[in-house]
N, C-alpha and C positions, 0 to 999 in steps of 0.2 A: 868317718864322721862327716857329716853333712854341714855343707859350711854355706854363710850367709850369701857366696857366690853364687852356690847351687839354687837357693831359693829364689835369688834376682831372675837369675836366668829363667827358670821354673817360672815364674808371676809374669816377665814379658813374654815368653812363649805362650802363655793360655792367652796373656790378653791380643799377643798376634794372630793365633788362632780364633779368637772370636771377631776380628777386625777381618780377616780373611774370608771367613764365614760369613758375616756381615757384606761383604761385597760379593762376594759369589752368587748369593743368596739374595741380594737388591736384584745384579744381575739378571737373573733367571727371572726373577719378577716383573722387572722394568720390561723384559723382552715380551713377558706373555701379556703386559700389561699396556704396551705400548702397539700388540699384534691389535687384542683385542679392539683398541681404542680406533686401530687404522680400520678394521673389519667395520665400527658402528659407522667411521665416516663414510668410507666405501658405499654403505648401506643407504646410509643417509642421501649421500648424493647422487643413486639409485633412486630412491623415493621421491627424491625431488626434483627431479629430471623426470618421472613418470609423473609428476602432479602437474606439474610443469607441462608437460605433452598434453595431457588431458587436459588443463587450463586453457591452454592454446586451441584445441580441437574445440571444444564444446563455443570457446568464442569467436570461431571459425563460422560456427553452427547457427549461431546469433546474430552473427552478419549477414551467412547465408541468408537464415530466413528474414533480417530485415531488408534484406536486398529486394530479393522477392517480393516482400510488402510493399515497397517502394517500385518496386518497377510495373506490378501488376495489381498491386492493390487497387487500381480504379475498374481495373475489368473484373475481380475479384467481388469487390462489393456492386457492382455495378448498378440498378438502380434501389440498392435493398432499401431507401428511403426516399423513393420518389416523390415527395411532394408531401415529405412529411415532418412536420413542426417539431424544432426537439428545442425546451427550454437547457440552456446550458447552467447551471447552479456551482457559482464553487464555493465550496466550503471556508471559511474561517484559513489563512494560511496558502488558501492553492493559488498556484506558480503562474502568471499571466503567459509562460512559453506553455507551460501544457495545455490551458486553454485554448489558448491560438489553435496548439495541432491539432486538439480534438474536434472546434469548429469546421479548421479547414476539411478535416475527414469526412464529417456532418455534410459539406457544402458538394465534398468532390461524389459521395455517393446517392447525389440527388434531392437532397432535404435539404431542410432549413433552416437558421438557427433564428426561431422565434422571440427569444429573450436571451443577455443575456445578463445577467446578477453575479454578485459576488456580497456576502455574507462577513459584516463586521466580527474583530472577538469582541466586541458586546455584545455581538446577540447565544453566545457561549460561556457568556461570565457569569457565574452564582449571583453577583449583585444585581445580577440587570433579571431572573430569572421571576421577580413580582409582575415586573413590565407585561414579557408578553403572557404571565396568565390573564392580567387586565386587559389586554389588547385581544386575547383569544377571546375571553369570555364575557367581555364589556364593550370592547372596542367593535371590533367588525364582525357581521352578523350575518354573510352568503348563506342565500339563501337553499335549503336542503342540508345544510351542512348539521352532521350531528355528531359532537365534538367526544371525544373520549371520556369516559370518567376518570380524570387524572387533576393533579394538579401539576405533573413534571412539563416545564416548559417548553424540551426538547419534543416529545411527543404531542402537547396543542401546536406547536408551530409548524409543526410538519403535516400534521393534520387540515389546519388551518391553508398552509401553504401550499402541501399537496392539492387540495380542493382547488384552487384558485387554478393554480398554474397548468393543472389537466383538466382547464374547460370546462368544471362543473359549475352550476350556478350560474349565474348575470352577469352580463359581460362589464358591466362593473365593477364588481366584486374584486376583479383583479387589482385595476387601479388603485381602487381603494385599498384593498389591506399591502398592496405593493410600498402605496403612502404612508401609510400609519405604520410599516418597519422602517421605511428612512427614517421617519420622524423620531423614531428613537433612538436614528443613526447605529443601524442594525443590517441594513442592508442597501445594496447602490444598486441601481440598474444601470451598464457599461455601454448600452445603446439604445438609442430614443424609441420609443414606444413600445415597450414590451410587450408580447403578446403570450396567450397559452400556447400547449404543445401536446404534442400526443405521449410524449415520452419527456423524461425530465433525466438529464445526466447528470448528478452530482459529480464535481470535481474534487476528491479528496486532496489533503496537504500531505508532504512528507511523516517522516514518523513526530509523535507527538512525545512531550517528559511524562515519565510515567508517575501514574498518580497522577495527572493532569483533571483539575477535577471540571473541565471542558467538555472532557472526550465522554463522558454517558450523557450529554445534551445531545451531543453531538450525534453520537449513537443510534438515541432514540427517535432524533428528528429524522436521519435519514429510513429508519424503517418504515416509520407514520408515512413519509412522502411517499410510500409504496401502497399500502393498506391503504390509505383514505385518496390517494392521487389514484396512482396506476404504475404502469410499467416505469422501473426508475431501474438507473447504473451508477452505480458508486464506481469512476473511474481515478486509479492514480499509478502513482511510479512504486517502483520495488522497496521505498521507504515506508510507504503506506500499507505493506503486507508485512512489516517489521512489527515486533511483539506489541506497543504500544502504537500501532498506527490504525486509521480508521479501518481499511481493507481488511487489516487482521481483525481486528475487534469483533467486525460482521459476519465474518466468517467462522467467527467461535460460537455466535449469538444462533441457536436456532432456530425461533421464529425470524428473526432477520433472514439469514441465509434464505428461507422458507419462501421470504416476502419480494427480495428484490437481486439481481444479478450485481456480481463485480470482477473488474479485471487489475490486475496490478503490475503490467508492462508499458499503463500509456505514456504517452509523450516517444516510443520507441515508433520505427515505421509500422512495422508489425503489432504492438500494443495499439495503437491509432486504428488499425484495421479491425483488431478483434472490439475496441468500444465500437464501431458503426454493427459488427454481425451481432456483437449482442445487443444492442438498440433494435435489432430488427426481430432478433428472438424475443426479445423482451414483449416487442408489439404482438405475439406470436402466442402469447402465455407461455415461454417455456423461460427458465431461470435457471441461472448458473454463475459458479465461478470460474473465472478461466485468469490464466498467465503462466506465468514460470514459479512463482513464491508455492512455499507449502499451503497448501488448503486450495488450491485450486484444483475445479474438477478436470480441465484439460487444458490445451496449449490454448485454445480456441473454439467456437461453436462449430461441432460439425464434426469436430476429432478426437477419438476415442486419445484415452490418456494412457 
């Protein structure tokens, strides 16, 4: 007969048998589980010790060649703008150190900086955007100048302004509509008596908020200052080839691209050097993009990508 001893015993033996099980069985799991886990770190810190090396290399690489910009870059550009007038223009936002280097670049490969301006955000603000159709198409009136059929502000102002500041027209013309943009407190000239230039180098700002409803004036004025001026550079830093920054923008825009060159390493030794070869291309009719960001055609003019 089967007595209530037997079945105690019987009930704690399965349930030691499942608790046994239970740990044997964690065991065996914890160990493959705990291999694996060591394997992904292993791996991991493989991958990151190789990103790491190649981080390290490539800004090895960066130095490298801004070394080289900096050591030789005056014999490099040497006189690619001999005696030639480059209006410097920055945009809405651009950084007073990047202009400085780009001037000095300007100055060490034999040119001159004719003008140089800096561009309020009212003259990018939708409200002030009646202004200069009034100014474009009421106000000052250089002579030859045949203004687009538009009404977008960014493209008469560029239009308007390209004219002026690449010598076309009467050599008043400039003063004047130079005056009738301060007067709107739209634009400052940063040294006494401005003059035109053969070339005009937009200084773009860092990356801009997107949906910034600034950035297609912005846009548009730097293309017109190609099509109705002449040779122009949209120069800026690696934040201005960021999805919302002017360099990208341009780069996306077809007829832009089409119209006018940009680089997006200046302010580096080496970006400094590529805005004066492409100011010199530019006078040259040839166009491009150059830098390190996506959408550039090479490192530089002169080297295949």
């Amino acid at each position: 007969m089967i007595s209530f001893r037997y079945h105690l015993v019987s009930i704690i033996a399965i349930f030691l048998a499942i608790a046994l099980g239970v740990v044997v069985g964690t065991s065996a799991l914890n160990g493959a589980v705990v291999g694996d886990l060591r394997r992904q770190v292993s791996d991991l810190k493989s991958s990151d010790s190789a990103a790491s090396g190649q981080a390290r290399a490539l800004q090895a690489r960066a130095g490298n060649a801004d070394l080289l910009a900096q050591t030789f870059g005056a014999k490099i550009a040497g006189a690619e703008l001999a005696k030639v007038p480059v209006v410097l223009l920055g945009a809405p936002g651009a950084s007073k150190q990047l202009k400085d280097a780009i001037a000095s670049e300007i100055t060490a490969a034999g040119g001159t900086v004719a003008a140089r301006l800096q561009l309020s955000s009212d003259f990018i603000d939708p409200k002030r955007a009646n202004d200069i159709r009034s100014l474009a198409t009421t106000g000052v009136h250089p002579i030859g100048l045949q203004l687009p059929s538009t009404d977008d502000p960014g493209t008469l102002a560029g239009a308007l302004l390209g004219y002026v500041l690449l010598g076309h027209g009467q050599s008043t013309d400039l003063a004047q509509a130079l005056a009738s943009f301060s007067t709107l407190n739209m634009l400052k000239a940063e040294t006494g008596n401005p003059g035109s230039g053969k070339a005009v180098v937009l200084v773009a700002p860092g990356s801009r908020p997107a949906g910034d409803p600034g950035a297609a004036t912005l846009q548009s004025f730097a293309s017109e200052l190609a099509v109705i001026g002449g040779p122009t550079v949209v120069a800026g830093d690696q934040q201005s080839a960021s999805a919302a920054g002017l360099v990208a923008e341009l780069r996306g825009n077809d007829a832009a691209r089409k119209a006018l060159s940009t680089v997006d390493d200046a302010g580096s030794p080496l970006g400094n050097l590529t805005v004066v070869l492409t100011v010199s291309d530019a006078l040259a009719g040839r166009k491009g993009s150059y830098g390190v960001a996506a959408g550039a055609d090479a490192l530089l003019p002169g080297v295949s990508s």
